[in-house]
PDB file of N, CA, C and O in Angstrom, chain B, residues numbered from 101:
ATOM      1  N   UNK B 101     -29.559 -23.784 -36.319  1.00  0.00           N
ATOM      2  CA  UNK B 101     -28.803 -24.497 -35.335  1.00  0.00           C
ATOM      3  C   UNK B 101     -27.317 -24.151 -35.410  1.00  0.00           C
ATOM      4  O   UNK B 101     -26.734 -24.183 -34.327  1.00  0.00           O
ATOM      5  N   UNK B 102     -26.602 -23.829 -36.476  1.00  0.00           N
ATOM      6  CA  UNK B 102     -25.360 -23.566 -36.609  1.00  0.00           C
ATOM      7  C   UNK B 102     -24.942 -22.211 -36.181  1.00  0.00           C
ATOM      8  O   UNK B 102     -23.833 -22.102 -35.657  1.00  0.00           O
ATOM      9  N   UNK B 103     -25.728 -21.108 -36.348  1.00  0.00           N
ATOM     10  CA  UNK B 103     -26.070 -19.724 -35.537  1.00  0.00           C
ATOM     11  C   UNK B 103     -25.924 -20.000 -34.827  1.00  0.00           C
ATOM     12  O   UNK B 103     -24.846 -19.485 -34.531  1.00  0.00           O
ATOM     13  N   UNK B 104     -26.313 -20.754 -33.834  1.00  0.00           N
ATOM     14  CA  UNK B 104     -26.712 -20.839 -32.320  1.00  0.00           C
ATOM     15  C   UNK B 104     -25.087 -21.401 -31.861  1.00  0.00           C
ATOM     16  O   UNK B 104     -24.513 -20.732 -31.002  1.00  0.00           O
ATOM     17  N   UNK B 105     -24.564 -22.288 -32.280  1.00  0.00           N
ATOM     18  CA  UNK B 105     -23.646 -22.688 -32.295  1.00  0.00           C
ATOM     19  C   UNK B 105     -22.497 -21.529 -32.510  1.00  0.00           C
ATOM     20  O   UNK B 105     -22.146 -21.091 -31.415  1.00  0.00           O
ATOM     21  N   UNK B 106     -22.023 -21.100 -33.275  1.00  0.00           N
ATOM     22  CA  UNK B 106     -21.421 -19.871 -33.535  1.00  0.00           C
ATOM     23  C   UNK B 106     -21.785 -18.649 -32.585  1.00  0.00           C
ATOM     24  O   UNK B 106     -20.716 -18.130 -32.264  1.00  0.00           O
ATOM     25  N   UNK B 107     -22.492 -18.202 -32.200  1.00  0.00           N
ATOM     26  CA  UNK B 107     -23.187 -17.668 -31.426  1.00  0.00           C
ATOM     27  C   UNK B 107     -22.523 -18.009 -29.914  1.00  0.00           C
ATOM     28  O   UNK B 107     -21.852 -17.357 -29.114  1.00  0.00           O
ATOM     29  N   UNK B 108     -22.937 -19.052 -29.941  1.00  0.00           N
ATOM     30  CA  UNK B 108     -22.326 -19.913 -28.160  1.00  0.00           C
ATOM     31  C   UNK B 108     -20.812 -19.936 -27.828  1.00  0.00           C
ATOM     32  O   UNK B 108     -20.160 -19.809 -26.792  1.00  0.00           O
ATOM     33  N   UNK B 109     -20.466 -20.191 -29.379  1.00  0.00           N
ATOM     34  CA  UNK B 109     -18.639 -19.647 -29.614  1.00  0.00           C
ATOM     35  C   UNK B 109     -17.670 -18.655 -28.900  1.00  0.00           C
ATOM     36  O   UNK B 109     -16.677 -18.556 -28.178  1.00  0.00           O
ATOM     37  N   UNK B 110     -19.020 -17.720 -29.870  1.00  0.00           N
ATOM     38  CA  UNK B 110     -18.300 -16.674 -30.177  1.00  0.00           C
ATOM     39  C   UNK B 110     -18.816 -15.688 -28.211  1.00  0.00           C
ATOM     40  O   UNK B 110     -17.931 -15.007 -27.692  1.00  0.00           O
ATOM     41  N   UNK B 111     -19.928 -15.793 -27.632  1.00  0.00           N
ATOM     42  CA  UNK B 111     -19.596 -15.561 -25.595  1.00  0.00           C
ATOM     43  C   UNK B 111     -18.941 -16.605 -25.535  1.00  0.00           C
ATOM     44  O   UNK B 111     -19.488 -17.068 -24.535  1.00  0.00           O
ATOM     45  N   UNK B 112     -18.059 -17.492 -25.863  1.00  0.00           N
ATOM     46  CA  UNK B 112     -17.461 -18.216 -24.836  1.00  0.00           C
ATOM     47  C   UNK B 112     -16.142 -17.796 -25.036  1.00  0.00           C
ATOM     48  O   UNK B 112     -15.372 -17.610 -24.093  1.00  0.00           O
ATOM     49  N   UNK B 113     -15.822 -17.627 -26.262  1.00  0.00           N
ATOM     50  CA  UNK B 113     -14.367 -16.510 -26.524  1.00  0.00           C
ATOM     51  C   UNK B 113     -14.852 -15.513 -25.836  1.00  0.00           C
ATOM     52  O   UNK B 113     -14.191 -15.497 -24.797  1.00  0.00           O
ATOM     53  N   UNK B 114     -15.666 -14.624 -25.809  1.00  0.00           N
ATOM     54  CA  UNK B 114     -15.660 -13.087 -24.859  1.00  0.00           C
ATOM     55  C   UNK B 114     -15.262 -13.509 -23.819  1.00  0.00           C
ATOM     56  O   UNK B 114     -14.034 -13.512 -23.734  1.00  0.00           O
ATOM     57  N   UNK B 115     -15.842 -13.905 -22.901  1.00  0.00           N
ATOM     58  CA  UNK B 115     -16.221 -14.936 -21.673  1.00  0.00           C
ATOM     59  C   UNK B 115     -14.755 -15.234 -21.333  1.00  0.00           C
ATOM     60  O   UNK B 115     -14.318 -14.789 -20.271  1.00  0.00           O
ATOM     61  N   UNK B 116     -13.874 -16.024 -22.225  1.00  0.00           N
ATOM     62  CA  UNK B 116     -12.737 -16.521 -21.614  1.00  0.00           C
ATOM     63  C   UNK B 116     -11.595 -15.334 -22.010  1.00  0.00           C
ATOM     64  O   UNK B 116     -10.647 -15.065 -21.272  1.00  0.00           O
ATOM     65  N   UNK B 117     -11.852 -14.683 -23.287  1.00  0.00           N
ATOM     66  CA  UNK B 117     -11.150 -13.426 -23.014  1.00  0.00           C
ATOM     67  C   UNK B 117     -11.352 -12.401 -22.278  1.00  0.00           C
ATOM     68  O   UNK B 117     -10.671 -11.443 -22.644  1.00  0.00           O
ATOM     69  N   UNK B 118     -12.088 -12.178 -21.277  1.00  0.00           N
ATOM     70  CA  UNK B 118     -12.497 -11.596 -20.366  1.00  0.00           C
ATOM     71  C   UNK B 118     -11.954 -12.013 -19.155  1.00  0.00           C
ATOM     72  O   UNK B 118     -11.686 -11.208 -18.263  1.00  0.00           O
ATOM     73  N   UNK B 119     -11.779 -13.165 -19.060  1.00  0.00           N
ATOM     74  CA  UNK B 119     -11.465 -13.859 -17.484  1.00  0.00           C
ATOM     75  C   UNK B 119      -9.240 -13.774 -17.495  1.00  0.00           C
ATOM     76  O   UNK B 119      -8.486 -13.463 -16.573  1.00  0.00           O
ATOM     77  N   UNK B 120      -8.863 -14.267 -19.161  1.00  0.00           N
ATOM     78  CA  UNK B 120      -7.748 -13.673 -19.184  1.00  0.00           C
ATOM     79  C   UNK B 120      -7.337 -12.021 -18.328  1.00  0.00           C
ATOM     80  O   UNK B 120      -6.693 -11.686 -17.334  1.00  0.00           O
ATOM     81  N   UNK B 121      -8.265 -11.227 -19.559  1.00  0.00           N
ATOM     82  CA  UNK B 121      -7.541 -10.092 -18.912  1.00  0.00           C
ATOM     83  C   UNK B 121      -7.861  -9.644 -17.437  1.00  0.00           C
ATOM     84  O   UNK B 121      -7.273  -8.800 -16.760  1.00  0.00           O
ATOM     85  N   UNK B 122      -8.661 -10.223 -17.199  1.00  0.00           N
ATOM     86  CA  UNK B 122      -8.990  -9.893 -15.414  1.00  0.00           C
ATOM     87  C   UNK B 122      -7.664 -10.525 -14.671  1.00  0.00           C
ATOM     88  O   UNK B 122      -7.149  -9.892 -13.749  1.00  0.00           O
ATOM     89  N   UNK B 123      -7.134 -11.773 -15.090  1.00  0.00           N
ATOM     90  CA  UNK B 123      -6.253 -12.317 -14.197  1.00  0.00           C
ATOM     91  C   UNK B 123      -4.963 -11.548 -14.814  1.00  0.00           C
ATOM     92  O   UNK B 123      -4.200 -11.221 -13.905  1.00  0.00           O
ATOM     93  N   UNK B 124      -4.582 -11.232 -15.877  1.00  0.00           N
ATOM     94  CA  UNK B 124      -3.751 -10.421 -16.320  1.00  0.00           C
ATOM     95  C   UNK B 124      -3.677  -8.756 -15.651  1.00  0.00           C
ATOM     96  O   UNK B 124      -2.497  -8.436 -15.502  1.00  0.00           O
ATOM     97  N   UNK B 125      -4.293  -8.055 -15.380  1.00  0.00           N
ATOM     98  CA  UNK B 125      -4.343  -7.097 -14.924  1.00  0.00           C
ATOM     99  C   UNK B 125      -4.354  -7.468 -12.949  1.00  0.00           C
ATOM    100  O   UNK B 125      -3.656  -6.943 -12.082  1.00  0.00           O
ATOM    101  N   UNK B 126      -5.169  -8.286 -12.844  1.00  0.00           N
ATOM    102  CA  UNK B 126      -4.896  -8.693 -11.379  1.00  0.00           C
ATOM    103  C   UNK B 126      -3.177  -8.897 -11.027  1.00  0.00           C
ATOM    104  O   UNK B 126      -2.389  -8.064 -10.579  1.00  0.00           O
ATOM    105  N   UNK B 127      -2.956 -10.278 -11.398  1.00  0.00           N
ATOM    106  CA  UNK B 127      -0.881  -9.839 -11.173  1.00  0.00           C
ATOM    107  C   UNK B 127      -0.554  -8.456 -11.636  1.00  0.00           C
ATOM    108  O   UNK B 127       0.103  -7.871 -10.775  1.00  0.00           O
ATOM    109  N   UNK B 128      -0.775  -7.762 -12.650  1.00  0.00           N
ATOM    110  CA  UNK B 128       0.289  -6.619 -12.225  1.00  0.00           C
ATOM    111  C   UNK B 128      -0.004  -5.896 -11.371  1.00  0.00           C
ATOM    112  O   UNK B 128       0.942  -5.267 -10.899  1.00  0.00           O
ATOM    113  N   UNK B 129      -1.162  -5.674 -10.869  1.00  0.00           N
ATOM    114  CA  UNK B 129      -1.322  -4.580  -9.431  1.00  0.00           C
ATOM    115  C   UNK B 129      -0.659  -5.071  -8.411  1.00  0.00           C
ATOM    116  O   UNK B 129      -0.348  -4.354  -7.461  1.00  0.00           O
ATOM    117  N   UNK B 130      -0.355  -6.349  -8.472  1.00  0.00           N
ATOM    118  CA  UNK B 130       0.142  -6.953  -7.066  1.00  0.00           C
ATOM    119  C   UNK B 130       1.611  -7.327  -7.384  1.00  0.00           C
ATOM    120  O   UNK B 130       1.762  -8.343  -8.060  1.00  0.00           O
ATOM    121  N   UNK B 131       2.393  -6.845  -7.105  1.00  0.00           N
ATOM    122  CA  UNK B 131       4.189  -6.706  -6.778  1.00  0.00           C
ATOM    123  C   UNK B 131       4.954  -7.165  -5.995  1.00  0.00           C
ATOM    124  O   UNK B 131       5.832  -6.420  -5.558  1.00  0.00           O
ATOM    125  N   UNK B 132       4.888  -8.486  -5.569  1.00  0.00           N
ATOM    126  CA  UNK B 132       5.247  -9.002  -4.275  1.00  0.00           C
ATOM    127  C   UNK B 132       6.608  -8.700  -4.023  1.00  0.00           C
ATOM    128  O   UNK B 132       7.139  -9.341  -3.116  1.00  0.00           O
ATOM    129  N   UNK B 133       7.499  -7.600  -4.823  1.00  0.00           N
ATOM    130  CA  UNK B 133       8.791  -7.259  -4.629  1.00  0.00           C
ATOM    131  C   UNK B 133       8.328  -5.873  -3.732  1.00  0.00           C
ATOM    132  O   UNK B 133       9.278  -5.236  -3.278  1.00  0.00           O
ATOM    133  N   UNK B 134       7.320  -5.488  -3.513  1.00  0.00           N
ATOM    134  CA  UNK B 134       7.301  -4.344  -2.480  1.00  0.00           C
ATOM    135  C   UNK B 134       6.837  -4.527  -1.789  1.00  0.00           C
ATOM    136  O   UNK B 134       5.618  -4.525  -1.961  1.00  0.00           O
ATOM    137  N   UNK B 135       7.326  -4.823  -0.498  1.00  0.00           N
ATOM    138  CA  UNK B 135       6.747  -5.211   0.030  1.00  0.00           C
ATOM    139  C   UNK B 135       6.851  -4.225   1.886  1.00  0.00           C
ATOM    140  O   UNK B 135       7.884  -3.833   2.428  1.00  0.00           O
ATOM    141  N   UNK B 136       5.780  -4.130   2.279  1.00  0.00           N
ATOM    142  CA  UNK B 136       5.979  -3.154   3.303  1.00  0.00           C
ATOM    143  C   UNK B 136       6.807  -3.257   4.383  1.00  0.00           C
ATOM    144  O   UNK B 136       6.807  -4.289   5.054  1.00  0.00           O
ATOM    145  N   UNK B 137       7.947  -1.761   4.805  1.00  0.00           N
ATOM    146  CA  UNK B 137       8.963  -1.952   5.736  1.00  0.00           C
ATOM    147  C   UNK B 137       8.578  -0.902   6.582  1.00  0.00           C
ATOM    148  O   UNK B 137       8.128   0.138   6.101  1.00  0.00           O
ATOM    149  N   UNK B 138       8.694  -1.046   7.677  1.00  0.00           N
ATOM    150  CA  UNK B 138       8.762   0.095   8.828  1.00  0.00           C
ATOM    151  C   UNK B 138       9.829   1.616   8.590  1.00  0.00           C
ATOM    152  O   UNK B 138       9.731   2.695   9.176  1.00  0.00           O
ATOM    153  N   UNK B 139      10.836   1.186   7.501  1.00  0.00           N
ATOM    154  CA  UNK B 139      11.743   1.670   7.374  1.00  0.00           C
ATOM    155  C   UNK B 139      10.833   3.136   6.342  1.00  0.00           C
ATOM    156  O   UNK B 139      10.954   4.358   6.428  1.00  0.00           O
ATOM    157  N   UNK B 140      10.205   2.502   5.688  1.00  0.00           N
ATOM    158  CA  UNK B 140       9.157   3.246   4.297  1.00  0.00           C
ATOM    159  C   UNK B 140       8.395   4.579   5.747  1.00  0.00           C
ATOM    160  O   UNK B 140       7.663   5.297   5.065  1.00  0.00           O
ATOM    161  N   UNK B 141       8.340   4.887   6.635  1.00  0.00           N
ATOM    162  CA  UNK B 141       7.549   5.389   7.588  1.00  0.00           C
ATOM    163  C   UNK B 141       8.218   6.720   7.854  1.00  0.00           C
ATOM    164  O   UNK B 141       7.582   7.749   8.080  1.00  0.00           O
ATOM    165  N   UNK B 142       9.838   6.621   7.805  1.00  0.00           N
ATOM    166  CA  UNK B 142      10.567   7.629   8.440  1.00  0.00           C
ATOM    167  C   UNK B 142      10.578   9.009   7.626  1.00  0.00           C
ATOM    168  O   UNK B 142      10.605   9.083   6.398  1.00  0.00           O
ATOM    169  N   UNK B 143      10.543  10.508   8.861  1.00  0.00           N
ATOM    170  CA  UNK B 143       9.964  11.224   8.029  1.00  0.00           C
ATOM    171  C   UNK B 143       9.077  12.035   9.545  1.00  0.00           C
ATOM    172  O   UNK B 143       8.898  11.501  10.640  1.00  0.00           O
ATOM    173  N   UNK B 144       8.650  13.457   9.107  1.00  0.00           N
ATOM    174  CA  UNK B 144       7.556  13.783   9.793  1.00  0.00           C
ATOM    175  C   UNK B 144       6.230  13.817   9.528  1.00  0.00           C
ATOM    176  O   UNK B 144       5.769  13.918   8.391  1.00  0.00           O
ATOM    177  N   UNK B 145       5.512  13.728  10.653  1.00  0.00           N
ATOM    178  CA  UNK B 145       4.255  13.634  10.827  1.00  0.00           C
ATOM    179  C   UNK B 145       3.699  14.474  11.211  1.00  0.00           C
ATOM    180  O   UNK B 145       4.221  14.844  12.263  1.00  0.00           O
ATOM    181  N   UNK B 146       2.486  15.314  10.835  1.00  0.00           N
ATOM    182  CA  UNK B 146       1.789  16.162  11.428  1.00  0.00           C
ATOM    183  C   UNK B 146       0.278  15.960  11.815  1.00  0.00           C
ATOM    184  O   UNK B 146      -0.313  15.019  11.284  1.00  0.00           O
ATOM    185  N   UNK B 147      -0.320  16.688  12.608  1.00  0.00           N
ATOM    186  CA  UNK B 147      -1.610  16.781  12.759  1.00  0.00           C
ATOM    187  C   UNK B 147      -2.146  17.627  11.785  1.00  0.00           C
ATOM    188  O   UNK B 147      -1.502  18.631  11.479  1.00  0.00           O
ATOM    189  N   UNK B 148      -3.260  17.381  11.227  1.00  0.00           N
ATOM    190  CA  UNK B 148      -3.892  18.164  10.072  1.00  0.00           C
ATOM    191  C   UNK B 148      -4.719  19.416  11.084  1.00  0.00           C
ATOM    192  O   UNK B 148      -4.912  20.586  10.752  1.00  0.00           O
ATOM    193  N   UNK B 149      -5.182  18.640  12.610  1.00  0.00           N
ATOM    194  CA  UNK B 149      -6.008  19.558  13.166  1.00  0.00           C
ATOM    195  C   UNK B 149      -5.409  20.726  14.147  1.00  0.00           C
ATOM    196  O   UNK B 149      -5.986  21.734  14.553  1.00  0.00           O
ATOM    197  N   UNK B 150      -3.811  20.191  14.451  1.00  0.00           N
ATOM    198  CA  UNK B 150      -3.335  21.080  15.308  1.00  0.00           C
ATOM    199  C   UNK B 150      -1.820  20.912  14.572  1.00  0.00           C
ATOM    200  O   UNK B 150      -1.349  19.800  14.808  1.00  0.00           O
ATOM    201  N   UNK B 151      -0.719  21.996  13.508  1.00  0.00           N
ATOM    202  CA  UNK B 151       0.218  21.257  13.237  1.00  0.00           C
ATOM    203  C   UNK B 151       1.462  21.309  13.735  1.00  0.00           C
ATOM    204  O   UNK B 151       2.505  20.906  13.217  1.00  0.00           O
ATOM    205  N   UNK B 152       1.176  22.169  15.450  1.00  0.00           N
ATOM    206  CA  UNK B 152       2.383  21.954  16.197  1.00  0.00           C
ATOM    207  C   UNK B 152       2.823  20.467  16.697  1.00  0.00           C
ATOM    208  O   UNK B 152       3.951  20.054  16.964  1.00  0.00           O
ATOM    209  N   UNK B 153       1.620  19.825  16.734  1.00  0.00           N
ATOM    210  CA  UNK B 153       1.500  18.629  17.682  1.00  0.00           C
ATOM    211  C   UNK B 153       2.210  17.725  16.315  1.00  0.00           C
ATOM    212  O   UNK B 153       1.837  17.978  15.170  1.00  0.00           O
ATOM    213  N   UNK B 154       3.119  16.804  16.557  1.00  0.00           N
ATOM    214  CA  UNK B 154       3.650  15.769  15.359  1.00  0.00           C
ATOM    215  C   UNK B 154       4.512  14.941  15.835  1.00  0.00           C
ATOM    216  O   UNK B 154       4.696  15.070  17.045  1.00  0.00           O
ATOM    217  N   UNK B 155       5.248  13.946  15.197  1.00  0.00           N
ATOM    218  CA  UNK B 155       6.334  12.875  15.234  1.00  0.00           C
ATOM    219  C   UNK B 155       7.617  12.993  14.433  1.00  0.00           C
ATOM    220  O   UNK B 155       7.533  13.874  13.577  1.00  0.00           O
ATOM    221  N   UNK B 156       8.625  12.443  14.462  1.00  0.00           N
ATOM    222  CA  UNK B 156       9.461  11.894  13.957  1.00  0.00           C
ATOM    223  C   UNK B 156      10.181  11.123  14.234  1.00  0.00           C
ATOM    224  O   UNK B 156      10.908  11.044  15.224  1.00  0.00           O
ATOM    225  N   UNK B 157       9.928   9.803  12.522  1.00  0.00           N
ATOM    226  CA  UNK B 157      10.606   8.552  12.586  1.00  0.00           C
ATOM    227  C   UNK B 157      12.351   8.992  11.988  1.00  0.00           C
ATOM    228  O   UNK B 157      12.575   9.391  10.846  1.00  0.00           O
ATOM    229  N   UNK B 158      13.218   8.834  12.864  1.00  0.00           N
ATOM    230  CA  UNK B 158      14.441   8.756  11.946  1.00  0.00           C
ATOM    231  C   UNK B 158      14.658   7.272  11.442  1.00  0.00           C
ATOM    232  O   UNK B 158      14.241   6.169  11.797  1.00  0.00           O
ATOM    233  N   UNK B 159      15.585   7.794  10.354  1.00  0.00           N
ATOM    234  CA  UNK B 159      16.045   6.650   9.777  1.00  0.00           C
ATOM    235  C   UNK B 159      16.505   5.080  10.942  1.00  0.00           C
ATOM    236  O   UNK B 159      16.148   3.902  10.952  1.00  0.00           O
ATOM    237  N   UNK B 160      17.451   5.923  11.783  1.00  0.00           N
ATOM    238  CA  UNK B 160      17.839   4.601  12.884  1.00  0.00           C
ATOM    239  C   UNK B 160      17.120   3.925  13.812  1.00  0.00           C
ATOM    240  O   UNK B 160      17.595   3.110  14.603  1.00  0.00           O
ATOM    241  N   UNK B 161      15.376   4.419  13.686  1.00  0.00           N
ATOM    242  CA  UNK B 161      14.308   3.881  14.430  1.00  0.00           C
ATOM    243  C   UNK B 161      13.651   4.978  15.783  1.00  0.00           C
ATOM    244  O   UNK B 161      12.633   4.888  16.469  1.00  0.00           O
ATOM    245  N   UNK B 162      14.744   5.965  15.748  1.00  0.00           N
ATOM    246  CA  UNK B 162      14.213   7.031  16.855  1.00  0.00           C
ATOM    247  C   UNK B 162      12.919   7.574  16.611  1.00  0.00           C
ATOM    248  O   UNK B 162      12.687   8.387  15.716  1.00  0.00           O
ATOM    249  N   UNK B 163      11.975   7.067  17.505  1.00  0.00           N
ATOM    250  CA  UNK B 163      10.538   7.852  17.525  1.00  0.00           C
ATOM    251  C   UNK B 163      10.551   8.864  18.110  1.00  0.00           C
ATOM    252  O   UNK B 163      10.613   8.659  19.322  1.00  0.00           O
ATOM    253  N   UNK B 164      10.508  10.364  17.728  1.00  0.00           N
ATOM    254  CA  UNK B 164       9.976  11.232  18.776  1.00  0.00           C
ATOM    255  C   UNK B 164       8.909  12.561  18.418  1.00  0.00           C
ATOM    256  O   UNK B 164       8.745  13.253  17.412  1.00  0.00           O
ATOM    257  N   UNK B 165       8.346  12.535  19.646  1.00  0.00           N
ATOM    258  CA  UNK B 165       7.014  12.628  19.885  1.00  0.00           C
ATOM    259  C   UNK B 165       7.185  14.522  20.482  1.00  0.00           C
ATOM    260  O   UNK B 165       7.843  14.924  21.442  1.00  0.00           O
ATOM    261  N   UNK B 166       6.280  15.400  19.442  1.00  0.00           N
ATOM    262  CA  UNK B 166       6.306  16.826  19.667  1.00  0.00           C
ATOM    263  C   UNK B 166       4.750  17.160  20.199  1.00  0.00           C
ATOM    264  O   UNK B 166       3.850  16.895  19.402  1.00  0.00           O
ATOM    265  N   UNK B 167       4.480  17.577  21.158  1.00  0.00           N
ATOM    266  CA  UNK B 167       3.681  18.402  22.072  1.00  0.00           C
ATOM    267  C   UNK B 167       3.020  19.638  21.620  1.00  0.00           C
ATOM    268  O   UNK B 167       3.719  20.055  20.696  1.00  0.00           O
ATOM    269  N   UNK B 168       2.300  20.213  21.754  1.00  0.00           N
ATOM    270  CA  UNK B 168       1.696  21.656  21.646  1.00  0.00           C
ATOM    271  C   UNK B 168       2.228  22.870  22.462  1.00  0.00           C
ATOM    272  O   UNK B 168       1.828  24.018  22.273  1.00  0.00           O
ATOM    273  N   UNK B 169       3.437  22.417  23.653  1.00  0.00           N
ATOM    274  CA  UNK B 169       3.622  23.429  24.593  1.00  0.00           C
ATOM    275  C   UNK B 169       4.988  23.455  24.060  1.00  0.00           C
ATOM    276  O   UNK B 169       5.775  24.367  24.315  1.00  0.00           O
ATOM    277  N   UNK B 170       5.322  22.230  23.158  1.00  0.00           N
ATOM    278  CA  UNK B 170       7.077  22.404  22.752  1.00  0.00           C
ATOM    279  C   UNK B 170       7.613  21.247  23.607  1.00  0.00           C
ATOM    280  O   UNK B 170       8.725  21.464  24.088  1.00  0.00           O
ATOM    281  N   UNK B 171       7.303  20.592  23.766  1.00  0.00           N
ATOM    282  CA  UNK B 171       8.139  19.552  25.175  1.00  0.00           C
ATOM    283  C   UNK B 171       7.950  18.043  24.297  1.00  0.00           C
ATOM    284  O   UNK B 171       6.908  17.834  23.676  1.00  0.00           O
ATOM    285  N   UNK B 172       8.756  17.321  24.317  1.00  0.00           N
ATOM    286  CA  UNK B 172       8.908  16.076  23.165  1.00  0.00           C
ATOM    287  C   UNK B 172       9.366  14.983  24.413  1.00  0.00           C
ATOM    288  O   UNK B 172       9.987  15.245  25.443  1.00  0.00           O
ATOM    289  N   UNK B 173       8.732  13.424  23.856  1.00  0.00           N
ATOM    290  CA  UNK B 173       9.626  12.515  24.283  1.00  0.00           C
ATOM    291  C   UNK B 173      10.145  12.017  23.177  1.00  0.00           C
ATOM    292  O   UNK B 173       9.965  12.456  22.041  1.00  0.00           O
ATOM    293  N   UNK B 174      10.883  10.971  23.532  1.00  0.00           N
ATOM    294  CA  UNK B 174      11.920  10.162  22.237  1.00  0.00           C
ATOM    295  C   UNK B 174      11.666   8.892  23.010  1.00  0.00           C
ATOM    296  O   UNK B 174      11.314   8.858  24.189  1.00  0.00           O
ATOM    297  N   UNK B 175      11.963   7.453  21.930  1.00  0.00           N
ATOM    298  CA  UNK B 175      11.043   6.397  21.635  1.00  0.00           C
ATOM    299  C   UNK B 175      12.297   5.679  21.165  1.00  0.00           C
ATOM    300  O   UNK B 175      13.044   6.261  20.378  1.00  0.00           O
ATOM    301  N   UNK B 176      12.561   4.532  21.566  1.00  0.00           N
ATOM    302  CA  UNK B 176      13.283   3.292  20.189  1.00  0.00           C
ATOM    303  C   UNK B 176      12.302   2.735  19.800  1.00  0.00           C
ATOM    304  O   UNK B 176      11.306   2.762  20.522  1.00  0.00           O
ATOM    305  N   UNK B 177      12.264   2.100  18.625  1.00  0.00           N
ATOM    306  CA  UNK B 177      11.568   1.219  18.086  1.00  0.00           C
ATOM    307  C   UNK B 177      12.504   0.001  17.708  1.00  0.00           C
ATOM    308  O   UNK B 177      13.403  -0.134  16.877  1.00  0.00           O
ATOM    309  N   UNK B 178      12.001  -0.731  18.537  1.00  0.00           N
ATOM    310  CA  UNK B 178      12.789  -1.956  18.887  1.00  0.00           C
ATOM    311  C   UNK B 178      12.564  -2.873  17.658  1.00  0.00           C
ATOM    312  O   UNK B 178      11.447  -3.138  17.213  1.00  0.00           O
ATOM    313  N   UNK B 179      13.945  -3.413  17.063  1.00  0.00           N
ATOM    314  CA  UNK B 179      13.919  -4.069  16.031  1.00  0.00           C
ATOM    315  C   UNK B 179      13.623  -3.940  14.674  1.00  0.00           C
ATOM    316  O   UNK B 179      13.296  -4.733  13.790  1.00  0.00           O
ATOM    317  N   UNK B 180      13.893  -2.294  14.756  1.00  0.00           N
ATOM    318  CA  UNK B 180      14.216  -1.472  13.454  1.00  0.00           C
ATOM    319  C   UNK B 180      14.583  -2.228  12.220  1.00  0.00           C
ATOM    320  O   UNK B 180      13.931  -2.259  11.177  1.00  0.00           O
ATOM    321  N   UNK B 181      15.754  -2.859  12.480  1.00  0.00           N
ATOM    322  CA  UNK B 181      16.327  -3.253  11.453  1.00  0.00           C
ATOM    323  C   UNK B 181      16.082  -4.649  10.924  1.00  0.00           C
ATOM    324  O   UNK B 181      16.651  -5.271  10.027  1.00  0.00           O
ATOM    325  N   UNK B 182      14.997  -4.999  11.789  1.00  0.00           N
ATOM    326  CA  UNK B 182      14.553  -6.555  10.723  1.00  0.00           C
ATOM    327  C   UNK B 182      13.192  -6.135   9.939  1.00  0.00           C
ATOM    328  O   UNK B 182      12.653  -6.931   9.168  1.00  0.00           O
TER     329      UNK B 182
END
C-alpha cells in the first residue's frame, strides 16, 4: 500500500512537472511586444511564377503595382501611420 502511494506521488510530480513546463515554454513563444505592423511589409514583392510581375510597399505607405508589359499603378495606403 505504501508503493502504491509513492508510486501515485511520484506521476503526480511528473504530471505537474509536465504541465509547468508546457505553460513555461507556452509564454515564451508568445511576445506580446511584437506585435504585427503594416509597416513590417515594406519592401518588394515578387511572383515566384512570373518575376517581372511584383509590388512595392515604401516606407511612407506608397503601394505600387508592376505589370508584365512594364506599365505600374501606384496606391496610398490609407492610414499608414497608425
Amino acid at each position: 500500500m505504501i508503493n502504491k502511494k509513492r508510486i501515485l506521488k511520484f506521476i503526480f510530480l511528473i504530471g505537474l512537472l509536465s504541465l509547468a513546463s508546457l505553460f513555461s515554454v507556452g509564454c515564451s513563444l508568445f511576445d506580446p511586444a511584437s506585435k504585427f505592423r503594416p509597416y513590417d511589409l515594406r519592401g518588394t514583392w515578387r511572383n515566384n511564377d512570373n518575376y517581372r510581375q511584383r509590388f512595392t510597399i515604401s516606407s511612407y505607405g506608397i503601394l505600387t503595382f508592376y505589370n508584365d508589359d512594364g506599365s505600374y499603378s501606384t496606391h496610398y495606403i490609407e492610414n499608414w501611420d497608425n
